[in-house]
N, C-alpha and C positions, 0 to 999 in steps of 0.2 A: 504494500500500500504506500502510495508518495506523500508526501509530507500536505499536501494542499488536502487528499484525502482524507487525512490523519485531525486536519482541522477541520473538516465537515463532518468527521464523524462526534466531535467533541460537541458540535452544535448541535447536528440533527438529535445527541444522546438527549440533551438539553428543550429540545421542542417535543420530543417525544414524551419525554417526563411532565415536561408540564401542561399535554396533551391529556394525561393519565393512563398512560403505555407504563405497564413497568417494564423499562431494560433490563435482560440480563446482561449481569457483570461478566458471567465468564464468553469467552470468545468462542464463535461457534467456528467448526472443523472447517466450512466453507465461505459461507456469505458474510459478508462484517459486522452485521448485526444483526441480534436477535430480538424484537421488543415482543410483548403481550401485553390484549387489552379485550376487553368481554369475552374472556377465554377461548380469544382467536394466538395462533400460534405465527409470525412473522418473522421470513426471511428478509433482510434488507442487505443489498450489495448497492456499493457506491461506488460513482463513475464522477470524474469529472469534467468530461465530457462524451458525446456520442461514439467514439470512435472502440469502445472498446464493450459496448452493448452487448456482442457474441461472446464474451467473455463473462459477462456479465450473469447473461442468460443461463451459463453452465454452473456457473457460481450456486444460483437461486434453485435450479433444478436438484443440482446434489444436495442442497439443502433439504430441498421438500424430502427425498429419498433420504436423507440422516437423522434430519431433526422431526420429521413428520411434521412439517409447519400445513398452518391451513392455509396462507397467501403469502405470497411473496411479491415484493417490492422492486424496481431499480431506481435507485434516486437519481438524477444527473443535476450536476450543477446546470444554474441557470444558462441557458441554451434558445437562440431563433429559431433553428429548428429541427427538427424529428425525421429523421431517414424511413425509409421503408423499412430496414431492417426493425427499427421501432413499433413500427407497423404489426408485423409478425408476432413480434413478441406479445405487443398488446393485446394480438388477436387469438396467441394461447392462452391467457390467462392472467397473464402476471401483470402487475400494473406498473408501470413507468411514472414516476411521480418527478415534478421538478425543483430542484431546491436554491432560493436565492438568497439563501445566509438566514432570513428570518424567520423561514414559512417553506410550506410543503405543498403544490398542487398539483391536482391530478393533470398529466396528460391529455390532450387533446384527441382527440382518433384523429390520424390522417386525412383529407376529403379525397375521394378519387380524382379528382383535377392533377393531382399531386403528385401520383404515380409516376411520372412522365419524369421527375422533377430531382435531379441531385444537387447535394449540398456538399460542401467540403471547405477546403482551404488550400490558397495556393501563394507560395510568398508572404505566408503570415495572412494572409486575407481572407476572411469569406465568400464565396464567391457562389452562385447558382445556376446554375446548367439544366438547359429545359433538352430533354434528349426525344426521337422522336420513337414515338411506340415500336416495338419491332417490329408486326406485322405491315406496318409501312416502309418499312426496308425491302430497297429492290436492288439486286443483284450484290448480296449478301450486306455485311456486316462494315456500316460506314470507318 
């Protein structure tokens, strides 16, 4: 876990507590947090940004398989926006929450408009790339 991690999870221990989640103290075998609240069981793995979501995703899995948690979480620090792979995961189950230092909210669901649509970073920059649907590729792969 990197140091910027290391300080969201100090926070997020802090919003959860005074949520009325009790955190366990000890560290679970995968996910980086473990809270409980109306005798629901939560896996929470923290990202600081999007890029590392399929890691994430395995993180909360092995959890549920360990801990037998009843939902699992991915926090990502505050972020524009939400890859398809976000998509996925949301649409297994698990909820992607966003975190900007004070507060925790639920993820948005992708719109289909969006599908078309990558986000990344190039030069330090943000940047967005409308790509065009495959089935509109003619004579293979632009």
């Amino acid at each position: 876990m990197y140091k910027e991690e290391h300080q969201m999870e100090d926070r997020l221990r802090r919003i959860l507590t005074k949520d009325g989640y009790k955190v366990r103290k000890k560290l679970p075998k995968y996910a980086d947090v473990l809270a409980e609240k109306n005798g629901k069981l939560i896996a929470i793995e923290l990202k600081i940004n999007t890029g590392g979501l399929i890691r994430a995703f395995g993180q909360v899995v092995l959890s549920r398989l360990s801990e037998n948690t009843d939902e699992e979480w991915i926090v990502v620090k505050k972020c524009k926006h939400l890859n398809e792979t976000a998509q996925l995961i949301i649409d297994s189950g698990i909820k992607i929450k966003i975190f900007d230092g004070d507060k925790l909210t639920d993820s948005a669901r992708l719109p289909k408009i969006f599908s078309n649509v990558w986000y990344g970073y190039k030069n330090g920059r943000e940047v967005v790339v409308e790509v065009e649907p495959i089935n509109s590729w003619r004579g293979g792969i632009p």
